[in-house]
DSSP file (Angstrom, degrees, kcal/mol; ACC not computed):
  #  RESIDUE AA STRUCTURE BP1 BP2  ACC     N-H-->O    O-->H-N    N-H-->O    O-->H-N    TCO  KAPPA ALPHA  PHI   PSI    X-CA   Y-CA   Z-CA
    1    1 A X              0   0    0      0, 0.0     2,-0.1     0, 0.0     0, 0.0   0.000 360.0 360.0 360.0 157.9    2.2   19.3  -76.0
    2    2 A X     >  -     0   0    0      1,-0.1     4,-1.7     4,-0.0     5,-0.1  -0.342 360.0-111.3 -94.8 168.6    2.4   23.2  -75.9
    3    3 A X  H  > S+     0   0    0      1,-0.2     4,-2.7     2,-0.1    -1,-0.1   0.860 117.8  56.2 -76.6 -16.2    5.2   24.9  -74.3
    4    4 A X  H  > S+     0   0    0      2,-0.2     4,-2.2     1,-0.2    -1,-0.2   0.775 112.0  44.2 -86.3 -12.7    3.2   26.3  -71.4
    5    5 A X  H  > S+     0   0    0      2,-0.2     4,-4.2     3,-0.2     5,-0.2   0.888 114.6  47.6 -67.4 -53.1    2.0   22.5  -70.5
    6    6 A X  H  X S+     0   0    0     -4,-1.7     4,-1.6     1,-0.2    -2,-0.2   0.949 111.5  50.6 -73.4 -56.3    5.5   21.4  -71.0
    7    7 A X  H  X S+     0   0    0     -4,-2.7     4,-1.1     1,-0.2    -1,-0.2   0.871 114.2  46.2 -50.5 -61.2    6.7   24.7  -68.6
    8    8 A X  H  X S+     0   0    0     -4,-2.2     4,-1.7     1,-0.2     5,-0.3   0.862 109.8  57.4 -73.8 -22.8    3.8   23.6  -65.5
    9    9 A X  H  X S+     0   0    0     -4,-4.2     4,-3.7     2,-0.2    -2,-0.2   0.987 111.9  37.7 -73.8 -43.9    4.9   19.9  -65.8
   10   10 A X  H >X S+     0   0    0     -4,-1.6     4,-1.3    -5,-0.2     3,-0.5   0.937 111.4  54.7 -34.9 -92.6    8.4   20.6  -65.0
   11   11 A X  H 3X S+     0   0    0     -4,-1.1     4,-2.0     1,-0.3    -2,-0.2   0.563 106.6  57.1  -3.3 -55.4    7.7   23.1  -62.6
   12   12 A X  H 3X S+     0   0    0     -4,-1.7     4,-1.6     2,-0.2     5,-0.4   0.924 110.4  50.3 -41.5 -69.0    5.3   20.3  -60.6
   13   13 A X  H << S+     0   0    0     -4,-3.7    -2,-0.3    -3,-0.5    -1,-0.2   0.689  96.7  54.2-117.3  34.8    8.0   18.4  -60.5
   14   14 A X  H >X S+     0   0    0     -4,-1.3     4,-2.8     2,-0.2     3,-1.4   0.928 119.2  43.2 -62.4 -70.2   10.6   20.4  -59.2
   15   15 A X  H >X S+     0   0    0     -4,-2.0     4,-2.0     1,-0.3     3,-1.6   0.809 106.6  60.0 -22.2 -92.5    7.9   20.9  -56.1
   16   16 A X  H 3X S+     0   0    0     -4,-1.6     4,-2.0     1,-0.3    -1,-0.3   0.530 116.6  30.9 -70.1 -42.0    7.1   17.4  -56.2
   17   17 A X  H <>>S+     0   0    0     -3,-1.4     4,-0.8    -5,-0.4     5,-0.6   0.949 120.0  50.7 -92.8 -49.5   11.0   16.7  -55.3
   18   18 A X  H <X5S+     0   0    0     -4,-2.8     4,-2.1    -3,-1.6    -2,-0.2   0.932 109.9  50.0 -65.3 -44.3   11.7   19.9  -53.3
   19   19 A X  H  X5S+     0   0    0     -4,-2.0     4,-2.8    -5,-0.3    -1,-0.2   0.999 111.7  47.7 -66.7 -60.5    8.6   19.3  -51.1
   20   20 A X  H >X5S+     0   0    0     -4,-2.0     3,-1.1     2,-0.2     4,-0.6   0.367 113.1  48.9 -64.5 -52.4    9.8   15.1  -50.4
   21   21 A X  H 3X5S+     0   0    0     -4,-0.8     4,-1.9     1,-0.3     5,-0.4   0.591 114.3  49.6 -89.9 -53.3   14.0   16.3  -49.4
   22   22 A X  H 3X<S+     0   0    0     -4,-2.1     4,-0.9    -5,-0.6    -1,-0.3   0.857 117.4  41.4 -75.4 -15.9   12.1   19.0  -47.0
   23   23 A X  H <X S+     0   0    0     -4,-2.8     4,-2.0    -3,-1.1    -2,-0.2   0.785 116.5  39.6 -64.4 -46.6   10.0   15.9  -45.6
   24   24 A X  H  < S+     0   0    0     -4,-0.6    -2,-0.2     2,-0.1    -3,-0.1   0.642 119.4  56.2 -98.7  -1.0   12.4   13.0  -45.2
   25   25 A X  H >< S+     0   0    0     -4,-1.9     3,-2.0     2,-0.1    -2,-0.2   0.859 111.5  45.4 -51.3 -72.3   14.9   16.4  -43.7
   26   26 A X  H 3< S+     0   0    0     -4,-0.9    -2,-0.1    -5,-0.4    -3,-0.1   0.905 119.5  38.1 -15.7 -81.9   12.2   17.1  -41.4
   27   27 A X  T 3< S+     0   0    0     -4,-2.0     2,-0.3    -5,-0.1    -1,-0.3   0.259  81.4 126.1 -74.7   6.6   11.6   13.5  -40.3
   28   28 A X    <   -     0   0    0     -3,-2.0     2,-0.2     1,-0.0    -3,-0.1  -0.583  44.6-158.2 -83.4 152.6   14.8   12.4  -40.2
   29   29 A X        -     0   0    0     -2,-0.3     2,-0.1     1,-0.1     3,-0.1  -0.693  18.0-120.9-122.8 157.2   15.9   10.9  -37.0
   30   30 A X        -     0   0    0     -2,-0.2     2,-0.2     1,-0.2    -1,-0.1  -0.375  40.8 -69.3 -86.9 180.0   20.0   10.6  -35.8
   31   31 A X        -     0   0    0     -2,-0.1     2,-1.8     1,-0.0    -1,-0.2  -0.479  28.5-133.7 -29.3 100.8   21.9    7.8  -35.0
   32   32 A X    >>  -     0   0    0      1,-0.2     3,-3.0    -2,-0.2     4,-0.7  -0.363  24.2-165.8 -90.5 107.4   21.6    5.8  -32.2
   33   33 A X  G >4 S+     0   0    0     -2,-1.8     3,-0.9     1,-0.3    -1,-0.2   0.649  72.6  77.5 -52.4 -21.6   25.0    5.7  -31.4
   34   34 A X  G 34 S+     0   0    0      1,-0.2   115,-0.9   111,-0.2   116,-0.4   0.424 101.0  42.1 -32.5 -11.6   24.8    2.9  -29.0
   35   35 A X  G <4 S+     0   0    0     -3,-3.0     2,-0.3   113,-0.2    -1,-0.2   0.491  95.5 105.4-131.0 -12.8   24.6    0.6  -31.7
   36   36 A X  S << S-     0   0    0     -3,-0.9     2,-0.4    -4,-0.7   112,-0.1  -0.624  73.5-118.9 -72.8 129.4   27.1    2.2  -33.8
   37   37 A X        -     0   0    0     -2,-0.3    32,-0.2     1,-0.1     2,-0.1  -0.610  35.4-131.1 -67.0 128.1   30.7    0.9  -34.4
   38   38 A X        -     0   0    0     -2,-0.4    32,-0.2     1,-0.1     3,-0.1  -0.467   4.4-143.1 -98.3 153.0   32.7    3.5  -33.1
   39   39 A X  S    S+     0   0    0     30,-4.4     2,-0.3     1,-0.1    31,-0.2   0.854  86.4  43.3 -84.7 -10.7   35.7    4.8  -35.7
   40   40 A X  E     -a   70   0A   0     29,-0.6    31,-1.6     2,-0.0     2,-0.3  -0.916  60.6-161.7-127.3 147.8   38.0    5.3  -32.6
   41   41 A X  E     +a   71   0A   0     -2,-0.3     2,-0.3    29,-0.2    31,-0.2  -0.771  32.1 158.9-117.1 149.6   38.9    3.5  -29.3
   42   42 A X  E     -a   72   0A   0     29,-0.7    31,-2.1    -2,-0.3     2,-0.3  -0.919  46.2-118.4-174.8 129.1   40.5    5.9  -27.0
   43   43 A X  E  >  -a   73   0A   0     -2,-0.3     4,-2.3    29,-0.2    31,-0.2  -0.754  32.8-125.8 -88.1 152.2   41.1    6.1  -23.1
   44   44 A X  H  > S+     0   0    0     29,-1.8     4,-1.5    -2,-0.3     5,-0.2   0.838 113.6  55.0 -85.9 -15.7   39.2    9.3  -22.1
   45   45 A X  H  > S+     0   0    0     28,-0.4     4,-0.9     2,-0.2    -1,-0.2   0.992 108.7  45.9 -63.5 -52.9   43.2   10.3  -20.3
   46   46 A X  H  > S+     0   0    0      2,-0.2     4,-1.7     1,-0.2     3,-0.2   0.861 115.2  56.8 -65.6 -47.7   44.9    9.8  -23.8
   47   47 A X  H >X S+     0   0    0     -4,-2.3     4,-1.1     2,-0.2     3,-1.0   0.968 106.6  38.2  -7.8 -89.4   42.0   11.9  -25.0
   48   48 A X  H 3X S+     0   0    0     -4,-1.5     4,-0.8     1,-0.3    -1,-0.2   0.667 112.8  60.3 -77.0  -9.3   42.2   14.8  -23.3
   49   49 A X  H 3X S+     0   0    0     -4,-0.9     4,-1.6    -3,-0.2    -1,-0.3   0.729 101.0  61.0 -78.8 -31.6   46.1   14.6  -23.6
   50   50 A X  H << S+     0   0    0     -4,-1.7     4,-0.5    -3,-1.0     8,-0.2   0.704 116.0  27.2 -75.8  -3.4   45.6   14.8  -27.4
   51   51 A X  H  < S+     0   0    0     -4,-1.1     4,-0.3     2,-0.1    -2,-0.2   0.550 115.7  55.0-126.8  -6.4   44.0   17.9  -27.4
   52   52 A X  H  < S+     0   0    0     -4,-0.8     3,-0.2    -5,-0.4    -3,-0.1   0.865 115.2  50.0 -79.6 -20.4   45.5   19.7  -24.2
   53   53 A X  S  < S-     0   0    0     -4,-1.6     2,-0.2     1,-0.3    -2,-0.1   0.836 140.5 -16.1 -81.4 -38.7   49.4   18.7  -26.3
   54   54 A X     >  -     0   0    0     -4,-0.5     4,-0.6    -5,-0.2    -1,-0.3  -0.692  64.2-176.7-158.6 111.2   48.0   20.2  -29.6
   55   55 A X  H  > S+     0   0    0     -4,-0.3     4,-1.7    -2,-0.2    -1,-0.1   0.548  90.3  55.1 -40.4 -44.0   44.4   21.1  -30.4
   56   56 A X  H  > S+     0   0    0      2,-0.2     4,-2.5     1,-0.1     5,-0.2   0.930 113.5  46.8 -53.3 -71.9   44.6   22.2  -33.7
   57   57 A X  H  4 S+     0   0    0      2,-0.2    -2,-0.2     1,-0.2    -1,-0.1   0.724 118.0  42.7 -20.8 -52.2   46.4   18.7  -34.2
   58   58 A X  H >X>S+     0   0    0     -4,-0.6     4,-3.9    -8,-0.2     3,-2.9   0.976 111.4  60.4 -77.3 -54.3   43.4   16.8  -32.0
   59   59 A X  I >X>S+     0   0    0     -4,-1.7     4,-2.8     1,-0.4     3,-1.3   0.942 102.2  43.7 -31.0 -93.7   40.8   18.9  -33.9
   60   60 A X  I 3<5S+     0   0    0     -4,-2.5    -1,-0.4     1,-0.3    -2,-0.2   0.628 111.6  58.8 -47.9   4.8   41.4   17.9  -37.4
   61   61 A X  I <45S+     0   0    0     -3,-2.9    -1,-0.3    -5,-0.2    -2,-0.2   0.804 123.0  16.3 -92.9 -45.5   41.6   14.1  -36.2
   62   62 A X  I <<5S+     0   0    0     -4,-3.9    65,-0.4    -3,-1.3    -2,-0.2   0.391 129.2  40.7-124.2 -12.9   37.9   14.2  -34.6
   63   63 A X  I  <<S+     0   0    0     -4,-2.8    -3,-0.2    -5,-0.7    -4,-0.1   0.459  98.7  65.9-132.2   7.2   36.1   16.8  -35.8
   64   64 A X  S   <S+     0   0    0     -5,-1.2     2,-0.3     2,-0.1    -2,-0.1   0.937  93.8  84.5 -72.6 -27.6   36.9   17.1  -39.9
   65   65 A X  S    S-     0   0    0     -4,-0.1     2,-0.7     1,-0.0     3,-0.2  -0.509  83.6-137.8-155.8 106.9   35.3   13.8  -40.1
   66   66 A X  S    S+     0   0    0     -2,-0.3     3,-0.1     1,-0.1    -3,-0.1  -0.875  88.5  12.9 -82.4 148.7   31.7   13.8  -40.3
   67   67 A X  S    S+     0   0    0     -2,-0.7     2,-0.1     1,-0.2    -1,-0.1   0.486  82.4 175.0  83.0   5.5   29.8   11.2  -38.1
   68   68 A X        -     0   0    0     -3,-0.2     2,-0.4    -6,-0.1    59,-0.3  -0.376  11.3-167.1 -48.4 112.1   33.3   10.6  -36.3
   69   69 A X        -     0   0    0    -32,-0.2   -30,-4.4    -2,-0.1   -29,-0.6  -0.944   8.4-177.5-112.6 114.5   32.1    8.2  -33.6
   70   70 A X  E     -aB  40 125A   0     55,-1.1    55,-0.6    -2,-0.4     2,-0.4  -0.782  16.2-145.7-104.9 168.4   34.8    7.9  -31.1
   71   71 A X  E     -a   41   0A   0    -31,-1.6   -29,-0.7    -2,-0.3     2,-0.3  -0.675  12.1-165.8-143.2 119.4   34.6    5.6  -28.1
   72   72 A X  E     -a   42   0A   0     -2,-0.4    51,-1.9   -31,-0.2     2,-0.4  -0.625   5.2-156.6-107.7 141.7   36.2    6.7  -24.9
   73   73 A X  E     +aC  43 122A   0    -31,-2.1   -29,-1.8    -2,-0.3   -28,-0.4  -0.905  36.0 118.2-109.7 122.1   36.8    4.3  -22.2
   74   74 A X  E     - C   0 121A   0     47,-1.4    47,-2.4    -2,-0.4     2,-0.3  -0.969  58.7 -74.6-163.9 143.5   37.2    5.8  -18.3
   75   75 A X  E     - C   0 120A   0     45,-0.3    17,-2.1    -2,-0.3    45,-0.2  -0.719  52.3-107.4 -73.8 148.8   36.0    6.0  -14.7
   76   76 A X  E     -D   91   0B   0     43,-2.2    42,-0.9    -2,-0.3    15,-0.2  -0.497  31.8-176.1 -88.7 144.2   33.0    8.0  -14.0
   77   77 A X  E     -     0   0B   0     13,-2.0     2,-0.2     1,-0.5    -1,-0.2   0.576  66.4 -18.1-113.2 -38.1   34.1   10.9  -12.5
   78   78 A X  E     -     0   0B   0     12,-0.4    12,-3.0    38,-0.1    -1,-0.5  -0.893  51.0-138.6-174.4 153.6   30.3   12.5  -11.8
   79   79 A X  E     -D   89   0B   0     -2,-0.2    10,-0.2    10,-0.2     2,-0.2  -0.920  24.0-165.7-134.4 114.7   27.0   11.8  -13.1
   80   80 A X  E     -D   88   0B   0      8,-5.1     8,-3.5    -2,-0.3     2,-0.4  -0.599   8.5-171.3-121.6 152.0   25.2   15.2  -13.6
   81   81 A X  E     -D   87   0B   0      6,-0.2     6,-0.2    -2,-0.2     2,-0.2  -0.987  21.6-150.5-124.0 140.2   21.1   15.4  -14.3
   82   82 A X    >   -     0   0    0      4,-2.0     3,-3.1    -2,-0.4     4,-0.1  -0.540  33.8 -87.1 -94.5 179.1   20.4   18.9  -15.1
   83   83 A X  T 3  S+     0   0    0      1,-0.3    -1,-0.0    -2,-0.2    -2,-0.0   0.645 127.8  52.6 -72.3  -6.6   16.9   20.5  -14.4
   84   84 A X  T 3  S-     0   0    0      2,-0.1    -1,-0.3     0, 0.0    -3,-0.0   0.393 123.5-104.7 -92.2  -3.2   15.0   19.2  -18.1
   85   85 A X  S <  S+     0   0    0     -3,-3.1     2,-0.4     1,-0.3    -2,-0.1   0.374  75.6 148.5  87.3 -19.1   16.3   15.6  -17.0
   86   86 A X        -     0   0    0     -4,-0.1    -4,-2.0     1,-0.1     2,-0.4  -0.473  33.5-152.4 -58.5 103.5   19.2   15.8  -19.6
   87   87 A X  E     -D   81   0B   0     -2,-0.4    17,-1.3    17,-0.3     2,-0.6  -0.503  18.4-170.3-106.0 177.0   22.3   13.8  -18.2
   88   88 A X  E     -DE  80 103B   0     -8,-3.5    -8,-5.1    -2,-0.4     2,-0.4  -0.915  12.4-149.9-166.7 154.5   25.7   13.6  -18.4
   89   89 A X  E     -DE  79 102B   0     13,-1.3    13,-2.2    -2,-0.6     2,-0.9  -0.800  14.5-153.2-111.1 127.4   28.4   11.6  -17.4
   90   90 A X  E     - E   0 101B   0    -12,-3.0   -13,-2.0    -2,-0.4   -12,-0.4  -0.772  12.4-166.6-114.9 113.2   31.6   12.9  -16.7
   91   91 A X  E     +DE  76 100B   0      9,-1.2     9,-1.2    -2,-0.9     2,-0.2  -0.544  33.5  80.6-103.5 166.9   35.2   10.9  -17.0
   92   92 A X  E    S- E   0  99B   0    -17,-2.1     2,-0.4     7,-0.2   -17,-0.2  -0.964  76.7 -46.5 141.8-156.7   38.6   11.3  -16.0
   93   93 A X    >   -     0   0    0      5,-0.6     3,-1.2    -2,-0.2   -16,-0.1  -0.922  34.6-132.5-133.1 146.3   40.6   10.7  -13.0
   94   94 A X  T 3  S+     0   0    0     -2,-0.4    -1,-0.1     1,-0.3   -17,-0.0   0.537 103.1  60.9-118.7 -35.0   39.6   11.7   -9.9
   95   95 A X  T 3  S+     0   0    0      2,-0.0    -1,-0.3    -3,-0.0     2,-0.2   0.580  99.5  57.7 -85.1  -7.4   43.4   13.3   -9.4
   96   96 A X  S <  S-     0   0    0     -3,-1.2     0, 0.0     2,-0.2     0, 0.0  -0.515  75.2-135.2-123.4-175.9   43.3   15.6  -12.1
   97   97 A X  S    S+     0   0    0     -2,-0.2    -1,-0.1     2,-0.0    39,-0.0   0.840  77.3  81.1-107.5 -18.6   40.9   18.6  -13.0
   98   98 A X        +     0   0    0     39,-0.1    -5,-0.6    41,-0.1     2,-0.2  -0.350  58.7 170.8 -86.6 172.8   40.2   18.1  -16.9
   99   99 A X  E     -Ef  92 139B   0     39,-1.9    41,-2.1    -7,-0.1    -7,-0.2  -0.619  39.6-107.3-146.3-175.6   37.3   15.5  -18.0
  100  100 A X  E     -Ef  91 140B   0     -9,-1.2    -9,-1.2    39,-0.2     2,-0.7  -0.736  32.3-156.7-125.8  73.0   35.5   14.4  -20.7
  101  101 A X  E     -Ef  90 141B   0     39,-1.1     2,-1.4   -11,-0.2    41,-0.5  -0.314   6.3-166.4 -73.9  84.5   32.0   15.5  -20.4
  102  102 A X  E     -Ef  89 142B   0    -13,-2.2   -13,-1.3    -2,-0.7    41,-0.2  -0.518  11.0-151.8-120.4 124.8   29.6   13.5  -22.3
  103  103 A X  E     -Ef  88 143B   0     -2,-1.4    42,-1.5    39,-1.3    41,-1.5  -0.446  30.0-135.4 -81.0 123.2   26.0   14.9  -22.8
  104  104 A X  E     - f   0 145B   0    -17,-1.3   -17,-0.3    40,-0.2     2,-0.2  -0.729   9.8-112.5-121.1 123.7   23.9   11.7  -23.0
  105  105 A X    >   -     0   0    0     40,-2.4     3,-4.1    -2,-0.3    -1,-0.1  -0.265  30.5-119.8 -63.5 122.6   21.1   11.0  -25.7
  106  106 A X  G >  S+     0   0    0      1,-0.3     3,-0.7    -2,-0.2     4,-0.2   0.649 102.5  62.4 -44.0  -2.1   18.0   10.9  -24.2
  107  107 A X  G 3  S+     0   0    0      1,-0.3    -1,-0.3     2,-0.1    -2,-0.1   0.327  95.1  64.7 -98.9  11.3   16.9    7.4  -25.1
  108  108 A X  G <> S+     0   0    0     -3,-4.1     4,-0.5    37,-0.1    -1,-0.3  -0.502  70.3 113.0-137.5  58.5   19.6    6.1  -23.2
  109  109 A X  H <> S+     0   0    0     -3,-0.7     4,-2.8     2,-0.1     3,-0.3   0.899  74.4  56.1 -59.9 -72.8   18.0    7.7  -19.7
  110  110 A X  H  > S+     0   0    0      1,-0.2     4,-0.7     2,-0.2    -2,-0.1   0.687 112.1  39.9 -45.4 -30.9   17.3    4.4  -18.2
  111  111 A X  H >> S+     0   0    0      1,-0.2     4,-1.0     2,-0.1     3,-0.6   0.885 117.1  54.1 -78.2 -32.4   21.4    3.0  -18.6
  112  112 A X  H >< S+     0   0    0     -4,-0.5     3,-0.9    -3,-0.3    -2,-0.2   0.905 104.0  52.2 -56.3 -42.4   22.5    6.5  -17.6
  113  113 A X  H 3< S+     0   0    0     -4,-2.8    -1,-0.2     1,-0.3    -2,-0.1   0.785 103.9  56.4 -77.8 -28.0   20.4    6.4  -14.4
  114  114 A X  H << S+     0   0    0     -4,-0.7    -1,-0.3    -3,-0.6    -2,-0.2   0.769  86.6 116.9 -64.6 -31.5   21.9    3.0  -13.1
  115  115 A X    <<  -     0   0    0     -4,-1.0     2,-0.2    -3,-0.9   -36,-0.0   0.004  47.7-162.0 -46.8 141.9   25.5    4.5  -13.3
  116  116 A X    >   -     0   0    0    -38,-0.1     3,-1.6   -40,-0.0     2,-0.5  -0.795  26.6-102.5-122.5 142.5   27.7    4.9  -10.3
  117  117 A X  T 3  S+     0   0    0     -2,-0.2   -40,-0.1     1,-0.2     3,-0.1  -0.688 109.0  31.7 -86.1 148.2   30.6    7.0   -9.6
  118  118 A X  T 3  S+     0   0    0    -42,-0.9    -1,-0.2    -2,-0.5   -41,-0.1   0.114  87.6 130.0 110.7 -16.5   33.7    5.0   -9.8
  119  119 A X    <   -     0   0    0     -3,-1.6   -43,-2.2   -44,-0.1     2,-0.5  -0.305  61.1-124.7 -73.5 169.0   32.4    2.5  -12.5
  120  120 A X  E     +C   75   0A   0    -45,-0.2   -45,-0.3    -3,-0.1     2,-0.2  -0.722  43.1 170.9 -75.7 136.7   34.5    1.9  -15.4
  121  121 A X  E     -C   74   0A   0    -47,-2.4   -47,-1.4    -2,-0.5     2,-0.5  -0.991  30.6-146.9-146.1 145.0   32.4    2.7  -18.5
  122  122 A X  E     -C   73   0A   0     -2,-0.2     2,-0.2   -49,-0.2   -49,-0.2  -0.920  22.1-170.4 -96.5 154.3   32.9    3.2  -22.6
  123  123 A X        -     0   0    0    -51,-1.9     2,-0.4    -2,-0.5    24,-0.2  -0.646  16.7-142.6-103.2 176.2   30.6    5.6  -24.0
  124  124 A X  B     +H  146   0C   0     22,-1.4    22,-1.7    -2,-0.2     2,-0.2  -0.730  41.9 141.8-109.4 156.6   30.2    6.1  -27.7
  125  125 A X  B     -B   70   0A   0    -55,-0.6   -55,-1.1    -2,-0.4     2,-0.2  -0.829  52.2-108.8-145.4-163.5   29.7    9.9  -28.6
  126  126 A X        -     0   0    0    -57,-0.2    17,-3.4    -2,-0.2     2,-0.5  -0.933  39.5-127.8-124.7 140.5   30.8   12.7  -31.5
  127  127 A X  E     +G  142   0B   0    -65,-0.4    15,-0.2   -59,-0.3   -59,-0.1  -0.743  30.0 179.6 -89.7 163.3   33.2   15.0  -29.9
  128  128 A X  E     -     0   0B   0     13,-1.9     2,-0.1    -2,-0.5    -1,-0.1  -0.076  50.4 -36.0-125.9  38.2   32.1   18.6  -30.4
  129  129 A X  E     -     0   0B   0     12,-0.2    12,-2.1     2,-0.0     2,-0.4  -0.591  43.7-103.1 137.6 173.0   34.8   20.7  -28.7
  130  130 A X  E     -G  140   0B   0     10,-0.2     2,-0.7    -2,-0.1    10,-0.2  -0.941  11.3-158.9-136.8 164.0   37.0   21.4  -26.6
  131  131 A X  E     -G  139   0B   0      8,-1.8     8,-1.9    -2,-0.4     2,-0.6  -0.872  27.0-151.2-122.2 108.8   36.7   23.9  -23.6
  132  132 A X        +     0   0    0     -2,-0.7     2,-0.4     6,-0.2     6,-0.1  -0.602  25.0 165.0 -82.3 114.0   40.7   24.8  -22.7
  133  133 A X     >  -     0   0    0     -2,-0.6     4,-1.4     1,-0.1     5,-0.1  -0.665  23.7-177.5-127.7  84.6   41.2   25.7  -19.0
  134  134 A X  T  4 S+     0   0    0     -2,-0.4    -1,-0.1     1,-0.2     4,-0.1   0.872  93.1  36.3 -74.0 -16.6   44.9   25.7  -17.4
  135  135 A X  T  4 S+     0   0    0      2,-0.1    -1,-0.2     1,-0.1     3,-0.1   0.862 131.5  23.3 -93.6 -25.5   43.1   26.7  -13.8
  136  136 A X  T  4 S-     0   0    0      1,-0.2    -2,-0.2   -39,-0.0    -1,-0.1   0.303 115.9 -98.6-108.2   5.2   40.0   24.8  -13.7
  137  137 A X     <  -     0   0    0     -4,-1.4    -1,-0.2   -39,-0.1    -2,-0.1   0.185  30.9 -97.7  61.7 147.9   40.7   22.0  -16.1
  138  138 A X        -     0   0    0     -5,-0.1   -39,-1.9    -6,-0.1     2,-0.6  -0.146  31.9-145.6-109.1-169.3   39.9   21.6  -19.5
  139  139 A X  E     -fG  99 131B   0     -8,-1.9    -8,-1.8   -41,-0.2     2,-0.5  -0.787   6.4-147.8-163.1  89.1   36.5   19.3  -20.7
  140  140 A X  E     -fG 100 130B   0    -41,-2.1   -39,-1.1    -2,-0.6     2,-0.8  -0.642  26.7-134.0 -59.4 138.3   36.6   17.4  -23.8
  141  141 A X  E     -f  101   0B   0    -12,-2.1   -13,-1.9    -2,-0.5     2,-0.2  -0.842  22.8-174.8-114.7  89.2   32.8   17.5  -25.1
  142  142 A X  E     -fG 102 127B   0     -2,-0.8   -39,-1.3   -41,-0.5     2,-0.2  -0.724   7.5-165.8 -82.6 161.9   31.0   14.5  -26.3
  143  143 A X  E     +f  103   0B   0    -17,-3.4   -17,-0.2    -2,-0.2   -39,-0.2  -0.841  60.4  23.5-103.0 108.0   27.6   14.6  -27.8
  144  144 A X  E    S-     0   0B   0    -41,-1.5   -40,-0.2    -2,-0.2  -111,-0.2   0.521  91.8-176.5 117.2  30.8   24.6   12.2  -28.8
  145  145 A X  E     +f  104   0B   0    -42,-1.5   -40,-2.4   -19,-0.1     2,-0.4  -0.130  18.8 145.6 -76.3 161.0   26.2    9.9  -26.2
  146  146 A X  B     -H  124   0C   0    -22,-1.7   -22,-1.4   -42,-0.2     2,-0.7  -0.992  44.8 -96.1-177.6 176.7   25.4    6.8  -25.3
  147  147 A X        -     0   0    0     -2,-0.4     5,-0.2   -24,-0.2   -24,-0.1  -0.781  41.8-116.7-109.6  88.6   26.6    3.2  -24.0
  148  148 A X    >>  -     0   0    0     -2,-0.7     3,-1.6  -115,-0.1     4,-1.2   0.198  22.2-129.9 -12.8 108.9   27.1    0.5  -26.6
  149  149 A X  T 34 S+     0   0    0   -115,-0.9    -1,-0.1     1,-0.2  -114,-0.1   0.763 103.0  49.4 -32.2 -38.1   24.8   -2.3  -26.0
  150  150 A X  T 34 S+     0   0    0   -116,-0.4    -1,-0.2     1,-0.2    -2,-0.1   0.697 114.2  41.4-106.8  20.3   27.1   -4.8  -26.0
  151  151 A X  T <4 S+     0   0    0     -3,-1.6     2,-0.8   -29,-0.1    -2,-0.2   0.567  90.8 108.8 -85.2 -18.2   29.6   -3.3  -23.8
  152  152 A X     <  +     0   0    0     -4,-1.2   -31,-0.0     1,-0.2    -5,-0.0  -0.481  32.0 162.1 -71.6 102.5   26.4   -2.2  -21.4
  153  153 A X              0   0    0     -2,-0.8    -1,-0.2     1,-0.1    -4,-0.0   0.192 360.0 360.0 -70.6  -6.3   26.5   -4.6  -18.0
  154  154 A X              0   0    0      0, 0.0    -2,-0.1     0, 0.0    -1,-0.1   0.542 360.0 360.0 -90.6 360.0   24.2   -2.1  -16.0
């Protein structure tokens, strides 16, 4: 084989490789976290106490981690639908002003929609911040949420 043969067969399959990683990137689909063993158990009060005591602290516990699945256990405080249909469930105690806001994956409309305030509920999520407030309350932030089938009773 010549060197310029040898040069376009490489070259092929360099493409050949680069093109399927940008395909199965494309088409790759997340987690459904519902289904997921979560890596933490947590009450959504002891929650929002680890990161209102130290942040920094809370931070490098839950979000160094990738795929850090926590699941925080609470009463529903509010169940918000925004104007695309996107909900989210907010926990914490009724007495206090910070929460745990968690922004609900869309395939899991139909358990979200049965929810009541006042139930008890766990969620699964990944947290992705925290929003610090000493007048309004502060809002722990899940995402990708959703309700473990086999905790799910609604």
């Amino acid at each position: 084989m010549s060197k310029k043969k040898i040069i376009i067969l490489i070259i092929a399959i360099l493409l050949a490789g680069v093109s399927l990683y940008i395909y199965k990137e494309y088409n790759r689909k997340n987690k459904d976290l519902g289904k997921v063993t979560a890596d933490m158990e947590i009450q959504s009060s002891d929650l929002i106490k680890k990161f209102e005591t130290d942040e920094a602290a809370a931070n490098k516990i839950f979000l160094t981690k990738k795929d850090f699945v926590v699941a925080v256990t609470g009463r529903v405080k509010e169940v918000v639908k925004d104007e695309k249909g996107y909900y989210t469930i907010v926990l914490g105690d009724t007495a206090a002003f910070s929460t745990v806001r968690c922004l609900m994956d869309s395939m899991h409309r139909q358990e979200v929609s049965r929810v009541k305030q006042g139930d008890k509920l766990t969620i699964h999520g990944a947290i992705t911040g925290f929003n610090k407030d000493d007048l309004l309350g502060s809002d722990v932030i899940l995402n990708r949420c959703a309700i473990p089938k086999q905790l799910s009773n609604l």
